[in-house]
C-alpha positions in Angstrom: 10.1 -21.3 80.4 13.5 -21.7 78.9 16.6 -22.3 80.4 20.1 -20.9 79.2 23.2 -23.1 79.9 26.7 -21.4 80.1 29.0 -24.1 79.9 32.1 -22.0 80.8 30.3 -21.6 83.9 29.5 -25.0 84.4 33.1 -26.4 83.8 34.1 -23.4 86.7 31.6 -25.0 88.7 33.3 -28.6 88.4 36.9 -26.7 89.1 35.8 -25.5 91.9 34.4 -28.9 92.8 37.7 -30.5 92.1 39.4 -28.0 94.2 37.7 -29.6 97.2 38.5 -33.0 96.6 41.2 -32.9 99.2 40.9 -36.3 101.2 42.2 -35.5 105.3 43.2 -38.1 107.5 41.4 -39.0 110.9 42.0 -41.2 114.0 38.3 -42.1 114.1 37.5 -45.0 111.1 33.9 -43.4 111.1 35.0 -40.1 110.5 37.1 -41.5 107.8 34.6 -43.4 106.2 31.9 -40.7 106.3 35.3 -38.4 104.7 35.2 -40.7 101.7 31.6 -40.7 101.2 31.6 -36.8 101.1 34.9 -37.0 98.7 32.6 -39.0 96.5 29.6 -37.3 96.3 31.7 -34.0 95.4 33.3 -36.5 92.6 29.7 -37.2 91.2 28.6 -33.6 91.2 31.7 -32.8 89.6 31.8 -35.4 87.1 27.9 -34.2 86.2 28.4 -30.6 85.5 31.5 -31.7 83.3 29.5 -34.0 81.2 26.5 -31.3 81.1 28.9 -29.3 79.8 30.4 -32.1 77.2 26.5 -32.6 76.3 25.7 -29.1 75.5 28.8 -28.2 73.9 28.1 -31.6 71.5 24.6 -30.3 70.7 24.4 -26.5 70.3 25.3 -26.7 67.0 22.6 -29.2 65.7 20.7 -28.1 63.4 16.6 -29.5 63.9 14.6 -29.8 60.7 11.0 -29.4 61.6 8.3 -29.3 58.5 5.1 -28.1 60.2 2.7 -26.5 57.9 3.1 -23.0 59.3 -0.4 -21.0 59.5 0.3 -17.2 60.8 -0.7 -15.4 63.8 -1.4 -11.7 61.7 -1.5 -10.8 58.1 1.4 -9.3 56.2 4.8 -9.9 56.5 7.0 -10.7 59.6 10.8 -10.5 59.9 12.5 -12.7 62.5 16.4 -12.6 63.2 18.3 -14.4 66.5 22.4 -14.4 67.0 24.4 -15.9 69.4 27.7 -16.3 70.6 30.9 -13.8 69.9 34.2 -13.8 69.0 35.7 -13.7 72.5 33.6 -16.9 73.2 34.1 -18.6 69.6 37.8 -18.6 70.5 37.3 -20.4 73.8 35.3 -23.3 71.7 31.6 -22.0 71.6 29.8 -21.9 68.6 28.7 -18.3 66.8 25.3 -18.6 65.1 22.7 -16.9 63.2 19.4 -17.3 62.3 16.4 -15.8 60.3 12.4 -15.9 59.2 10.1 -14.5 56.9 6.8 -15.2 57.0 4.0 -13.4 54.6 0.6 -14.1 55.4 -2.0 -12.6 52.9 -5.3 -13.5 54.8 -6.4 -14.7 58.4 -9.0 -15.9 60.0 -8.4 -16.9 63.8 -9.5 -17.1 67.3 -7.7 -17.6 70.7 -9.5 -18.8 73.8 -8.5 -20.0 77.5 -10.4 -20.6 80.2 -8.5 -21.9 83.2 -5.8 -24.2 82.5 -7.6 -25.1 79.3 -6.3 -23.5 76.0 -7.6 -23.1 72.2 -7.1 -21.5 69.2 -7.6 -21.8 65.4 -6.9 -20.8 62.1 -7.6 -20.5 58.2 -4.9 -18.9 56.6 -4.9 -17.9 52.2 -1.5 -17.0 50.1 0.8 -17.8 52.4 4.7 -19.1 52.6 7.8 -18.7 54.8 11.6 -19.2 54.5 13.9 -19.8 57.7 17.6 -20.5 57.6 19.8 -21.1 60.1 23.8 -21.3 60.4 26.4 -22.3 63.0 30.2 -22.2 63.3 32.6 -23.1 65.8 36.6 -23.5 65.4 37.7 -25.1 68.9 36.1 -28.2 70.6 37.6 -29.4 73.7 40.3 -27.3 73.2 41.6 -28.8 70.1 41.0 -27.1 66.3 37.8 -28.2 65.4 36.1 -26.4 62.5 32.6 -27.1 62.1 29.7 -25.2 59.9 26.2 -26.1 59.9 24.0 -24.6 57.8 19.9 -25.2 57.1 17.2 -23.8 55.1 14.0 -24.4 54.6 10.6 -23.1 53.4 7.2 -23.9 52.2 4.3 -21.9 50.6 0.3 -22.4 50.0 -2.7 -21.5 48.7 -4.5 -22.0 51.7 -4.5 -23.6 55.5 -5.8 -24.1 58.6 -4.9 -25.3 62.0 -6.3 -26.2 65.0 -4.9 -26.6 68.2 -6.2 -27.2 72.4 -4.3 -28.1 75.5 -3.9 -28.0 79.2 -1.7 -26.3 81.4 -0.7 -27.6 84.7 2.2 -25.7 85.3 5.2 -28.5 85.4 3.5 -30.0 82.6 1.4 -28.9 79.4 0.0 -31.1 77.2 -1.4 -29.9 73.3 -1.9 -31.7 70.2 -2.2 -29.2 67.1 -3.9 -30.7 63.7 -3.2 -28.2 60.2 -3.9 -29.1 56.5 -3.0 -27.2 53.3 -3.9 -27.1 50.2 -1.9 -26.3 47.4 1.2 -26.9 48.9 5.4 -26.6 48.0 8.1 -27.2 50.1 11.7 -28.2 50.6 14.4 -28.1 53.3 18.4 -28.8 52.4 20.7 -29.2 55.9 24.8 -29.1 54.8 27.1 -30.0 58.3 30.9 -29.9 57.4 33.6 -31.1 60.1 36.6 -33.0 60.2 34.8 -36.5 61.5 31.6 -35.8 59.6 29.9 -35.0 57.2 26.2 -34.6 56.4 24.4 -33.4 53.0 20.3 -33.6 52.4 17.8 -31.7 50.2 14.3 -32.3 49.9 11.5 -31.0 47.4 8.0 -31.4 47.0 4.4 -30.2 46.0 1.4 -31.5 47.3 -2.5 -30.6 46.1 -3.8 -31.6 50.1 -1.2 -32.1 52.6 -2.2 -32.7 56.5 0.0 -33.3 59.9 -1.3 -34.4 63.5 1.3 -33.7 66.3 0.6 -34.3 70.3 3.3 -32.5 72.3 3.6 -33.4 76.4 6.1 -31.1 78.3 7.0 -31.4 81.7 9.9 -30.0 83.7 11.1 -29.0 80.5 11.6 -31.8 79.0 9.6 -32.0 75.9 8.1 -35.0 74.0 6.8 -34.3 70.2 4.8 -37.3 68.2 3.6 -36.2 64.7 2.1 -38.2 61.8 1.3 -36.6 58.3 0.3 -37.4 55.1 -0.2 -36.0 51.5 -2.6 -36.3 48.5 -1.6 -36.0 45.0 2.1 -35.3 46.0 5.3 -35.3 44.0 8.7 -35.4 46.0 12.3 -36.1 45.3 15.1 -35.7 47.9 18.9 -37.0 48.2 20.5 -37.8 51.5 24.1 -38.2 52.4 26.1 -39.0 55.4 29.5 -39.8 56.7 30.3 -39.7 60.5 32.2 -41.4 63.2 31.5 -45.4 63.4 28.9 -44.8 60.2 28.5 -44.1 56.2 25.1 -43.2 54.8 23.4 -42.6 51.2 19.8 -42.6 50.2 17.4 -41.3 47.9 13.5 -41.3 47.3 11.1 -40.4 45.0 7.3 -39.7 45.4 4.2 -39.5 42.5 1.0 -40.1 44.6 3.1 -43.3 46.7 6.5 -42.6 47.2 9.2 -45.1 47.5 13.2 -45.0 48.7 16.3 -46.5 49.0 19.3 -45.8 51.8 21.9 -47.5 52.5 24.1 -47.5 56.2 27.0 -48.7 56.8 28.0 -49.0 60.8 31.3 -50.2 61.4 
């Protein structure tokens, strides 16, 4: 289940909420006490849909790397493309995005069980890769010119994988945990975000002859908790990293032949 937040309608909501923060007068000190209490509560509701809004509006534009070794439902190639926002709602501070994946698969072997609340299914996958990229860009942000582009790619390829992956569903919460491996492995990511108050630049390359990830994902109401581990085998990997935002200033690098090593350095002030 998803949920879709419109947060012009939630700062109409808190409007509306401040319209009726109109404190009356009574004889009676109970009524007037029990008056203020109501005149609060409408303050707190308000005050939450304002900062859901704040919260959203922050975050719609951040960009999540995630690096799971993909293995593909079906063989061939699959085309994936998502927009959102417009131009009437970019000028009123929203963010207008795009983004796209292509996936080519050139053999599969799976299987997809559930019995009950119980789930399963597995994988072994041969000659296969995908590319994603996503982009963001919004002028406005609380009313003021703010421009701000965001923009990831990312993409890995393989000689061969598999997966395998169980869980429970419960209804207000699921629980899975998904292990996958490939061999033969390449893969990179680069993330650019560009704004006034910040600025973030990373790229990351590699190749790996075995590489393997183990991630246990818990969702309820929702919410949604992700915990991965992963490791390679005869890997090689270089990647910069580069950061400069509000209250911090950030610069790394690492390097990898079979053990990798790193250096960043961040500067909080």
């Amino acid at each position: 289940m998803n949920i879709i937040l419109d947060t012009e309608q939630c700062n109409r909501i808190a409007d509306a909420l401040a319209n009726l923060q109109q404190s009356q007068s009574f004889s009676d000190p109970n009524l007037q006490a029990r008056d203020h209490q109501i005149q609060n509560q409408i303050h707190l509701i308000e005050n939450f849909f304002r900062r859901l809004s704040t919260m959203v509006e922050n975050n719609e534009n951040r960009l999540i790397f995630n690096q799971d070794i993909y293995v593909g439902s079906h063989t061939g190639l699959t085309v994936n493309t998502n927009s959102s926002g417009s131009i009437p709602s970019l000028l009123k501070g929203k963010a207008l995005g795009a983004k796209a994946n292509l996936a080519y698969t050139g053999m599969l072997v799976g299987s997809a069980k559930s019995i009950g609340p119980f789930f399963g299914q597995a994988g072994i996958s041969a000659i296969e890769g995908n590319i994603s990229g996503k982009a963001s860009f919004r002028i406005l942000k609380d009313k003021k010119l703010y421009p701000e582009l965001n923009l990831q790619a990312q993409g890995n390829a393989h000689i061969a994988a598999a997966s395998v992956m169980g869980g429970v569903n419960l209804g207000m919460v699921q629980t899975s945990i998904r292990t996958a491996a490939e061999v033969g492995a390449v893969y990179g990511h680069a993330t650019a975000v560009l704004a006034p108050e910040k600025q973030v630049l990373s790229a990351q390359v590699g190749a790996a002859a075995v590489r393997g990830e183990c991630v246990l994902a818990i969702e309820l109401a929702n919410i949604k908790v992700t915990i991965g581990i992963s490791g390679s085998l005869g890997s090689v990997e270089a990647g910069v990293h580069y950061s400069n935002e509000p209250g911090s200033w950030e610069i790394g690098t690492n390097a990898a032949l079979f053990a990798g090593g790193g250096l960043r350095i961040r500067v909080d002030y």
